[in-house]
C-alpha positions, 0 to 999 in steps of 0.5 A: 528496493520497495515500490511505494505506489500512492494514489492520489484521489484524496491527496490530503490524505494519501500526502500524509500516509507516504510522508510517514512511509517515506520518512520511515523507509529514510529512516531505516535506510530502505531503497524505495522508488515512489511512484503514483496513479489516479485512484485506488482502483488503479492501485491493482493493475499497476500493482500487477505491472509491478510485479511482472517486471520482477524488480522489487522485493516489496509494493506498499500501495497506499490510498484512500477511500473515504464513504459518500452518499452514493453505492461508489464507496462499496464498490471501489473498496470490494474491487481494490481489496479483492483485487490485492488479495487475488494478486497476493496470494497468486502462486506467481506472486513472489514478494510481499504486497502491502495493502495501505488502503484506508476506508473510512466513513469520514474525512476526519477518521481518515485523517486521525489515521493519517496525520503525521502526529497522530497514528500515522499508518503509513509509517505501519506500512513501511514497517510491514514491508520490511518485515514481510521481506525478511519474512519471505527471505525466511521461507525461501531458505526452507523450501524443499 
């Protein structure tokens, strides 16, 4: 089963981005339970919590941070994706994490990027995880 963990700060966006994942988990008939928090931020400690309880074979985080007049904008993107790089490659780390974090300059990117009939990334994340589970399938059956 996939944890698809949105945040729902920017939730025009993010709406979209697990509309397009959902239906493509549908679709390739992929277990997946949906699960939400308040920001981007809190996409890694709820990530981690995910990944202690040891009962999913993927988390696609998605989220959105979209650049404003203040430092905030920076800061939110270096935390989230240090903090999702820090616990994927953790040696305790088992499954794939996938990182659906747009960061964009304006509303209008993220949406080109979101929107169900433009180049929905969503649907890339869902995509990535099914793949990457296979992957680590893989890897398991060569490991000495």
């Amino acid at each position: 089963m996939i944890a698809v963990l949105q945040a729902t700060f920017n939730n025009e966006i993010t709406d979209l981005l697990t509309t397009g994942c959902v239906n493509q988990l549908k679709a390739t008939q992929t277990p997946y339970v949906l699960l939400q928090c308040p920001g981007a931020v809190e996409l890694v400690g709820y990530s981690k919590k995910l990944i202690d309880i040891y009962k999913y074979s993927a988390i696609i985080v998605i989220g959105a941070v979209i650049k404003g007049d203040t430092d905030h904008y920076e800061y939110v993107c270096q935390y989230v994706t240090e903090g999702m790089a820090m616990l994927s490659t953790k040696s305790t780390t088992t499954i794939p994490l996938i990182f659906g974090v747009l960061t964009t300059q304006t509303e209008e990117l993220a949406y080109e990027r979101a929107a169900l009939d433009k180049m929905n990334k969503g649907k890339d994340f869902a995509d990535t995880a099914i793949f990457m589970i296979d992957a680590y399938k893989k890897v398991k059956l060569f490991t000495f």
